[in-house]
KOLDO-247887 format. One record per atom (N, C-alpha, C): z, x, y; atom name. Coordinates in steps of 0.001 Angstrom, whole numbers, always signed. Each point is the difference from the previous one (the first is absolute). Layout:
REM residues N
<zz:Z; xx:X; yy:Y; vexza:CA>
...
***
This chain:
REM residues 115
<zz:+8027; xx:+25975; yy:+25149; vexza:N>
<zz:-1445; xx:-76; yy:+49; vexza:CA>
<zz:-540; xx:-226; yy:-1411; vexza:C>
<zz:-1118; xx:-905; yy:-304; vexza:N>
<zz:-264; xx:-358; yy:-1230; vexza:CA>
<zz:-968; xx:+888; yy:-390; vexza:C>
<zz:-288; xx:+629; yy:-1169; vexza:N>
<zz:-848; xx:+1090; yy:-465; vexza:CA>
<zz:-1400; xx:-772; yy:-362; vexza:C>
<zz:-862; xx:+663; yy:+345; vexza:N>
<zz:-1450; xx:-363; yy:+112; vexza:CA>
<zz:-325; xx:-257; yy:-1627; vexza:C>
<zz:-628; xx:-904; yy:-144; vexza:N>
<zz:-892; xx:+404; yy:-872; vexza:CA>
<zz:-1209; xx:+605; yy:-449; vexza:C>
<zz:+504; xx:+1142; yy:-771; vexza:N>
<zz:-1423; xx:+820; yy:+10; vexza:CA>
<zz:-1035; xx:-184; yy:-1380; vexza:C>
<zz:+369; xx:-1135; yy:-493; vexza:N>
<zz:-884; xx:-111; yy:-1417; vexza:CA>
<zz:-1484; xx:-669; yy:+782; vexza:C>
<zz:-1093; xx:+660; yy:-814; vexza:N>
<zz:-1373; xx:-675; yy:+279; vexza:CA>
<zz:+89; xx:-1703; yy:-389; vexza:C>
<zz:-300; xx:-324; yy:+1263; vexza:N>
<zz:-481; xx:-1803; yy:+223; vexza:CA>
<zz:-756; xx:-434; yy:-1460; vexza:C>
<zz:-1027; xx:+1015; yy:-555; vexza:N>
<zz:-844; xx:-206; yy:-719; vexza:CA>
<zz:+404; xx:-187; yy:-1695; vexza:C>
<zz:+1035; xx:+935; yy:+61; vexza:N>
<zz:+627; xx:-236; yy:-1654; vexza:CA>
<zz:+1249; xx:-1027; yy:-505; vexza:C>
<zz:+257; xx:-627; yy:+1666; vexza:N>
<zz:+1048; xx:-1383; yy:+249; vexza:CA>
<zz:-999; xx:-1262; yy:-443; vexza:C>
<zz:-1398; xx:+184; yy:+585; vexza:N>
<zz:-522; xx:-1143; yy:-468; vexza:CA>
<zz:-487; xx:+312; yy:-1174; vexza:C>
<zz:+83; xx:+708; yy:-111; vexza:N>
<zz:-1456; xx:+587; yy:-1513; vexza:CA>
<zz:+1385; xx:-773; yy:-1381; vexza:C>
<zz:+1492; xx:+702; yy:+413; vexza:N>
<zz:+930; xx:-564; yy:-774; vexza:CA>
<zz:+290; xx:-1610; yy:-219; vexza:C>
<zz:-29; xx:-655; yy:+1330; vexza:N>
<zz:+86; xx:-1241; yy:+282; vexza:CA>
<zz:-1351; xx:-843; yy:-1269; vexza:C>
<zz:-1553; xx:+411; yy:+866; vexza:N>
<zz:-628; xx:-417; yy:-1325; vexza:CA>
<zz:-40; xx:+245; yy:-1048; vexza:C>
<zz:+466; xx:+718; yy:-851; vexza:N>
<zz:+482; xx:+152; yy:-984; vexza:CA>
<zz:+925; xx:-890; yy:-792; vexza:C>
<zz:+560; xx:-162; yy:+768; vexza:N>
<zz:+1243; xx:-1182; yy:-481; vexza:CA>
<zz:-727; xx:-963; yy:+198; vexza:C>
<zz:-144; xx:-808; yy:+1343; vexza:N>
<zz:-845; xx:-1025; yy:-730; vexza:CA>
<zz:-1203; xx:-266; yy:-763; vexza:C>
<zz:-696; xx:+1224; yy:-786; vexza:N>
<zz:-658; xx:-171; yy:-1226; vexza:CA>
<zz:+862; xx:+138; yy:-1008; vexza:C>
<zz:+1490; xx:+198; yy:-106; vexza:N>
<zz:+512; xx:+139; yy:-785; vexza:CA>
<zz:+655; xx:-1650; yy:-97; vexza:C>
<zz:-15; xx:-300; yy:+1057; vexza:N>
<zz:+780; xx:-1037; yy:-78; vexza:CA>
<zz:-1099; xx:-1255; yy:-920; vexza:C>
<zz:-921; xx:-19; yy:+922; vexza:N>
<zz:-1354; xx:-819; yy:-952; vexza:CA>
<zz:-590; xx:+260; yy:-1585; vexza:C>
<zz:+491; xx:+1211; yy:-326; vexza:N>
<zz:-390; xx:+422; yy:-1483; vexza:CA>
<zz:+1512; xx:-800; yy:-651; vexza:C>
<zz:+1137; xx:-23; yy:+737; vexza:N>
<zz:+1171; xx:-435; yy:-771; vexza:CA>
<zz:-449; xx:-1746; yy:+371; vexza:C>
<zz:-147; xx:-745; yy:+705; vexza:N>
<zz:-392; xx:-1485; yy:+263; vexza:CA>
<zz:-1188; xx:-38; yy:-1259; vexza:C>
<zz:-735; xx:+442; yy:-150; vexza:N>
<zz:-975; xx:-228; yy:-1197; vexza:CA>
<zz:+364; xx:+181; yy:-1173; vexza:C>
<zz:+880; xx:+1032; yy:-442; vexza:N>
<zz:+694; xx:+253; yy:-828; vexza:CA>
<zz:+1168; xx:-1265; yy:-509; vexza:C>
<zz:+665; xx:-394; yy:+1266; vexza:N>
<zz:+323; xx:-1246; yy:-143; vexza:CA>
<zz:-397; xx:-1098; yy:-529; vexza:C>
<zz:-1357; xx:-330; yy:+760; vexza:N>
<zz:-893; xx:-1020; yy:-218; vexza:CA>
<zz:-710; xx:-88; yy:-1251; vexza:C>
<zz:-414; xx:+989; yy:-923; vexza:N>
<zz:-249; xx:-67; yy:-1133; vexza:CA>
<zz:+898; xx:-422; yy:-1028; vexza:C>
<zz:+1240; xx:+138; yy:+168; vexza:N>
<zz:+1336; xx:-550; yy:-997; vexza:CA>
<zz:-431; xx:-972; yy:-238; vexza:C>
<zz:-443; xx:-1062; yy:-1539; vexza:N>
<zz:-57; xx:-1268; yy:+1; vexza:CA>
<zz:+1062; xx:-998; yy:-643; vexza:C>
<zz:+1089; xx:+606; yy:+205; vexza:N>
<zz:+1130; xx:-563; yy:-600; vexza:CA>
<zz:+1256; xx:-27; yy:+853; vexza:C>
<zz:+1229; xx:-694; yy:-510; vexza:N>
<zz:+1239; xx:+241; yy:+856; vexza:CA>
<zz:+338; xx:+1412; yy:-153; vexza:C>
<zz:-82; xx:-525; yy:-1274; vexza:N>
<zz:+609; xx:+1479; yy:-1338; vexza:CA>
<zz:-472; xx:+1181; yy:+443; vexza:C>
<zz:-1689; xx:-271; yy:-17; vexza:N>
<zz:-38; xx:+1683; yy:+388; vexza:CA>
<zz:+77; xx:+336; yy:+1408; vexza:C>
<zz:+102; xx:-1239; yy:+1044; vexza:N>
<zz:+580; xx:+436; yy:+1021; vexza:CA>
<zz:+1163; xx:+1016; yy:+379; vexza:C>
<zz:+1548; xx:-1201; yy:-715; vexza:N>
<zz:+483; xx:+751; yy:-356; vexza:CA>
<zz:+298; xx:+1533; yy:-699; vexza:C>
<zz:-445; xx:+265; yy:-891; vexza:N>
<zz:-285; xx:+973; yy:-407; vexza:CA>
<zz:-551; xx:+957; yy:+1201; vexza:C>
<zz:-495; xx:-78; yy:+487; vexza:N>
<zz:-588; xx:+1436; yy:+943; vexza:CA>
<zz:+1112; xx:-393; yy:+1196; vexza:C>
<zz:+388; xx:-865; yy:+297; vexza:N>
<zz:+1603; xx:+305; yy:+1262; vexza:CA>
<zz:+542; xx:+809; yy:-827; vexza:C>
<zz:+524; xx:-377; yy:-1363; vexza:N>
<zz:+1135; xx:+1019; yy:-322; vexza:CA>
<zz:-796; xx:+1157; yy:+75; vexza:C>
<zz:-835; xx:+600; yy:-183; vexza:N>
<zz:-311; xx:+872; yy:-243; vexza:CA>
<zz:-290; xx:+777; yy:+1326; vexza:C>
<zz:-642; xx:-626; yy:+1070; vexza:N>
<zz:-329; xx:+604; yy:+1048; vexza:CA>
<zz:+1562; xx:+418; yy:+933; vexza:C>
<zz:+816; xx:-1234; yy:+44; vexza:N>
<zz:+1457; xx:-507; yy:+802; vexza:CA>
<zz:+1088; xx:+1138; yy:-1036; vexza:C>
<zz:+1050; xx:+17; yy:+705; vexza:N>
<zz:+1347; xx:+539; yy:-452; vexza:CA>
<zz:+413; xx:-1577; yy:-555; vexza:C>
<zz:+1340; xx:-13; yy:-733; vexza:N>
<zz:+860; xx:-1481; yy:+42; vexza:CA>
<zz:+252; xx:-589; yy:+1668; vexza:C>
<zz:+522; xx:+935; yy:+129; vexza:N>
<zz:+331; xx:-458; yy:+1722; vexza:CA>
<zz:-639; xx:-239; yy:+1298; vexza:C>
<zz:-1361; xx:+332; yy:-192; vexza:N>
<zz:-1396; xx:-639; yy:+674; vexza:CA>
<zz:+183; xx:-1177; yy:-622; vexza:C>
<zz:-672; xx:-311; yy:-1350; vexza:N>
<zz:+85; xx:-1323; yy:-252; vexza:CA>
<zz:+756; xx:-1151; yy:-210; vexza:C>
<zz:+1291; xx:+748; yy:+409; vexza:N>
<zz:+982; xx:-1484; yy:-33; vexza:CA>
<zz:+103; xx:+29; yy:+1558; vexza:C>
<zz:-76; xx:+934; yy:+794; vexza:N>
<zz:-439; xx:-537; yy:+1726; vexza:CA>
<zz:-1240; xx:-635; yy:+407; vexza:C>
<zz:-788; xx:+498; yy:-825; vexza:N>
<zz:-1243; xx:-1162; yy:+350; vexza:CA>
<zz:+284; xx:-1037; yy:-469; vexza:C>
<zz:+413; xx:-310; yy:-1594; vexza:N>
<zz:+558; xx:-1450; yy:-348; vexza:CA>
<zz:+595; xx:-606; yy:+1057; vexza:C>
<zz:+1327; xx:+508; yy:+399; vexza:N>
<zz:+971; xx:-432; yy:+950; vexza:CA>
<zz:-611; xx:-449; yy:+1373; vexza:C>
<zz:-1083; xx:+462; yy:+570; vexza:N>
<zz:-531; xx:-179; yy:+792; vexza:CA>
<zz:-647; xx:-1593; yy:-72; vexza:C>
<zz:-1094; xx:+207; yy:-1357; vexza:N>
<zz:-415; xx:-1448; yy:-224; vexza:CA>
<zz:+869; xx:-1229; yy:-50; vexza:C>
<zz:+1246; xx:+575; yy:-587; vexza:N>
<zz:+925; xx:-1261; yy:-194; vexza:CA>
<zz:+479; xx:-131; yy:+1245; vexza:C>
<zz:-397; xx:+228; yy:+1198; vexza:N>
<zz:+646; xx:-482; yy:+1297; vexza:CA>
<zz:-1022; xx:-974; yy:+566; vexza:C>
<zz:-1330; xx:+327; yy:-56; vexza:N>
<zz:-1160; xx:-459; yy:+579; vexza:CA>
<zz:+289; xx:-1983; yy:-760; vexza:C>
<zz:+314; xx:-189; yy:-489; vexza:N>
<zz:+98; xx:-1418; yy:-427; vexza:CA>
<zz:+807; xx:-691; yy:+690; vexza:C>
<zz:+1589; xx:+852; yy:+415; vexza:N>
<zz:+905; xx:-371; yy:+501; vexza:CA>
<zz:-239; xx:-106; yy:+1415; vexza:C>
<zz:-738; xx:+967; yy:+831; vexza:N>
<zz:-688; xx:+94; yy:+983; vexza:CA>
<zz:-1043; xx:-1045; yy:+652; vexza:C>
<zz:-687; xx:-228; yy:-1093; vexza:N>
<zz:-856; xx:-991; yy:+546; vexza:CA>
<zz:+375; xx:-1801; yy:-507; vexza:C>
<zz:+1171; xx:-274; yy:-628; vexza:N>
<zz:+1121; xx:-1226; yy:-184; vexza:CA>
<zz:+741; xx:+191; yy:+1412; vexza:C>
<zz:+90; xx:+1204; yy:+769; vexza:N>
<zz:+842; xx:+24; yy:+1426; vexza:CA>
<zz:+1520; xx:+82; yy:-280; vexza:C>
<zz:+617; xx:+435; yy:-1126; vexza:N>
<zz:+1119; xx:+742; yy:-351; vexza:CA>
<zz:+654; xx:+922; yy:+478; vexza:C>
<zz:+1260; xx:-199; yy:+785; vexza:N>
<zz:+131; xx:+944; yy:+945; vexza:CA>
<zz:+285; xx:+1280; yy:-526; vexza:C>
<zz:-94; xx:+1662; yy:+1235; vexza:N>
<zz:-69; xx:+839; yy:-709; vexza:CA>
<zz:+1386; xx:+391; yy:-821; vexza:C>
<zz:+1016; xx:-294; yy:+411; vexza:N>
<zz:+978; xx:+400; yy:-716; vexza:CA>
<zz:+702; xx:-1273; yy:-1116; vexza:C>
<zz:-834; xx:-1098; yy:-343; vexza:N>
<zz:+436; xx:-573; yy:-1151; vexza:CA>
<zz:-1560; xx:+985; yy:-805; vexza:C>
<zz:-995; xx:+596; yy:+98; vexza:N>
<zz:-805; xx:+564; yy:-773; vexza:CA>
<zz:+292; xx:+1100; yy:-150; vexza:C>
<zz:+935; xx:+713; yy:+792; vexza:N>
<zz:+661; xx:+1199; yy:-496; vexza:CA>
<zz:+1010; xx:-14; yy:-1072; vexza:C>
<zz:+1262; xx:-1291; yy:+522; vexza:N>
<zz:+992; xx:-428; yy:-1140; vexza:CA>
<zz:-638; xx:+83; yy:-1532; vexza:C>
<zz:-1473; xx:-997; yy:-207; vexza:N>
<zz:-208; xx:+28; yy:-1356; vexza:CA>
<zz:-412; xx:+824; yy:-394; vexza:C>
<zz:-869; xx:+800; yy:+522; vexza:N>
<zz:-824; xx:+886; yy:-473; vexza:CA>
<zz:+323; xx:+1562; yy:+123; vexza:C>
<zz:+1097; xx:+365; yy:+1146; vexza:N>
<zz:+530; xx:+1147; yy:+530; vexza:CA>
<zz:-786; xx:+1321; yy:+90; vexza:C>
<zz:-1429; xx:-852; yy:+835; vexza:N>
<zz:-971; xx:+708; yy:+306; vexza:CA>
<zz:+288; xx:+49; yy:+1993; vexza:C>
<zz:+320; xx:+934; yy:+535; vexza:N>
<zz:+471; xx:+399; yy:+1336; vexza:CA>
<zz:-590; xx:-474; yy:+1257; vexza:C>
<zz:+869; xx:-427; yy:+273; vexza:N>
<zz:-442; xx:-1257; yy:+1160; vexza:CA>
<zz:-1128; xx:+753; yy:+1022; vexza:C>
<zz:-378; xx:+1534; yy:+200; vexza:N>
<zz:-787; xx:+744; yy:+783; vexza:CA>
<zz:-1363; xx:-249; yy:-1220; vexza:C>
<zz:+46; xx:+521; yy:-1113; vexza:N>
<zz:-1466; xx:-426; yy:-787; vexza:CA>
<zz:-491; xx:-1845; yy:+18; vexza:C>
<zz:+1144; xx:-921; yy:-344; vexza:N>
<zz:-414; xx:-1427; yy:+727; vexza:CA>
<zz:-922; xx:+64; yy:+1239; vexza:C>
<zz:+462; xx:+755; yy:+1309; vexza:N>
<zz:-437; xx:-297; yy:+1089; vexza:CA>
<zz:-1503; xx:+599; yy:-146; vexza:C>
<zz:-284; xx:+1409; yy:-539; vexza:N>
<zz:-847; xx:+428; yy:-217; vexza:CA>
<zz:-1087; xx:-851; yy:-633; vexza:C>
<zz:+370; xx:-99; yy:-954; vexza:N>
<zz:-1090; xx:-1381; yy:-1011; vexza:CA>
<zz:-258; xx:-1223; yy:+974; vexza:C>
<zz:+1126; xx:-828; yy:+483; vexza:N>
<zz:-524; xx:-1185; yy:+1242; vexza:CA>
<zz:-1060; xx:+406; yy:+588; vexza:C>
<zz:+116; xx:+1010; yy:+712; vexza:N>
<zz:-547; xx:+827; yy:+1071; vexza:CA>
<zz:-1806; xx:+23; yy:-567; vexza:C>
<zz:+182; xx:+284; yy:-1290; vexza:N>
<zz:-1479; xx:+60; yy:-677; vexza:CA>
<zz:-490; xx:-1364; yy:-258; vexza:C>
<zz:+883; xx:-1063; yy:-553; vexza:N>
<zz:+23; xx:-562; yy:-194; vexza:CA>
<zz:-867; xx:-718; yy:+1386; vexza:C>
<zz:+523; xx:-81; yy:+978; vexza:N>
<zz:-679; xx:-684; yy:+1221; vexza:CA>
<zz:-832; xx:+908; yy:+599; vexza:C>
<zz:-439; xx:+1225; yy:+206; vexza:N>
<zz:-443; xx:+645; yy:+781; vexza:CA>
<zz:-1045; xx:+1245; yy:-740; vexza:C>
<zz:+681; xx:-166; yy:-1283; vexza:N>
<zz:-737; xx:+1631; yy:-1241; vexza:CA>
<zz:-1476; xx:-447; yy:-479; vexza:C>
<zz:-615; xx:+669; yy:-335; vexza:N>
<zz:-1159; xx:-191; yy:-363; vexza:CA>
<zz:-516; xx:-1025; yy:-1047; vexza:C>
<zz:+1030; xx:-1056; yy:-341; vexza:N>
<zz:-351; xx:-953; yy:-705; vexza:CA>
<zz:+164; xx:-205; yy:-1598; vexza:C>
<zz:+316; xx:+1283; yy:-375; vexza:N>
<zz:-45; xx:+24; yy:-1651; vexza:CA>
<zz:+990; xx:-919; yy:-938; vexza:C>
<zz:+1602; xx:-104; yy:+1269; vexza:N>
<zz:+837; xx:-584; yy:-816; vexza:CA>
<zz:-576; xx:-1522; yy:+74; vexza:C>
<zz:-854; xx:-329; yy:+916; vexza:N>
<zz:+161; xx:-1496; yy:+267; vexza:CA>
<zz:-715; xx:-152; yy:-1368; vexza:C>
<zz:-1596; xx:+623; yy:-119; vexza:N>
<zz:-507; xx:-184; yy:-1248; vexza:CA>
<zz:+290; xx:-32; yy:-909; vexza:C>
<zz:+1120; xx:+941; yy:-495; vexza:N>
<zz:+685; xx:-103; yy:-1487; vexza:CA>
<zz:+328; xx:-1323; yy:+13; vexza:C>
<zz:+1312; xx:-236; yy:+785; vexza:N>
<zz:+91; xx:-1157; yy:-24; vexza:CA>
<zz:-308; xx:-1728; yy:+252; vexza:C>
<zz:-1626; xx:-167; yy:+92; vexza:N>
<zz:-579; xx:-657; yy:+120; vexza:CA>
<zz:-720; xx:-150; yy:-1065; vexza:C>
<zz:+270; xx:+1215; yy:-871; vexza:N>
<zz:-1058; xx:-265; yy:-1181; vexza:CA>
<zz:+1163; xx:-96; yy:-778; vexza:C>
<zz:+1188; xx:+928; yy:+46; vexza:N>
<zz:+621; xx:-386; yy:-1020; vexza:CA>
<zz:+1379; xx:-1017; yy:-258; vexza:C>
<zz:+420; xx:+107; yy:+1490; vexza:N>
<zz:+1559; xx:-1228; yy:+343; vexza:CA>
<zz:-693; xx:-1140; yy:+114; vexza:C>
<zz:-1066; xx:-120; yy:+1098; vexza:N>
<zz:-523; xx:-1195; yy:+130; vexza:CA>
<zz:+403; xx:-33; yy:+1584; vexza:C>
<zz:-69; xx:+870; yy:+629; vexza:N>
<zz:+808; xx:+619; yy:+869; vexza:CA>
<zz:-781; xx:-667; yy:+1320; vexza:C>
<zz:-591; xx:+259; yy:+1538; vexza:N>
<zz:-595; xx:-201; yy:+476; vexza:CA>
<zz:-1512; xx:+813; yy:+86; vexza:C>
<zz:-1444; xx:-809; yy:+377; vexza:N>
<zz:-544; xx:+645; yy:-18; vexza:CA>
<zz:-469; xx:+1303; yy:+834; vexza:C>
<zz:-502; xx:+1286; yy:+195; vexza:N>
<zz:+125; xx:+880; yy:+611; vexza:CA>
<zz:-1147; xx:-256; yy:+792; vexza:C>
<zz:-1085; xx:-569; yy:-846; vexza:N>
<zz:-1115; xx:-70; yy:+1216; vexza:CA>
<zz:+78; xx:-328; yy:+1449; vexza:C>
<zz:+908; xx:-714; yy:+563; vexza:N>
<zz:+588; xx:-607; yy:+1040; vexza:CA>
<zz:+284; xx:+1387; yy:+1067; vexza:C>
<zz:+501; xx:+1104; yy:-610; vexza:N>
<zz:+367; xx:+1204; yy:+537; vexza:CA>
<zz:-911; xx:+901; yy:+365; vexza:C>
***
């Protein structure tokens, strides 16, 4: 039998919004960076090493992804795991659009508006 939950409904959402004002104070925080550099600079600082070479790793699939590279010659080069590939496709065709934009502004990629 699965145990009830007895936490108040009210401090699940009260937590929930929270985060996403947290999340929007960090997107602005973002958005003010006017450089690569100091972009950079606040990943390292915000990220571990190993957040940011999985998010790297991540980006470096999205190119290969949208050239139609299959998943396991994009695993071979990159030996980023054929389950995070599928994941990224998956966004890639179906996610809220962000990767298409990067790469439309920055590969030259397709445009997202279409989506």
């Amino acid at each position: 039998m699965k145990k009830k939950d007895t936490r108040p409904r009210v401090a699940k959402t009260a937590a929930a919004e929270g985060g996403e004002v947290a999340l929007h104070k960090l997107l602005e925080a973002m958005l003010s960076l006017r450089t690569a550099g100091e972009l950079h600079a606040f990943l390292e600082d915000l990220c571990t090493p190993a957040e940011l070479e999985a998010i790297a790793d991540r980006w470096r699939v999205v190119p290969l992804l949208i050239e139609q590279v299959p998943y396991r010659d994009i695993h071979d080069r990159t030996g980023v795991s054929v389950t995070t590939i599928g994941r990224i496709a998956r966004c890639l065709g179906h996610g809220a659009g962000g990767y298409r934009i990067a790469a439309a502004r920055v590969l030259g990629g397709p445009d997202s508006s279409s989506h």
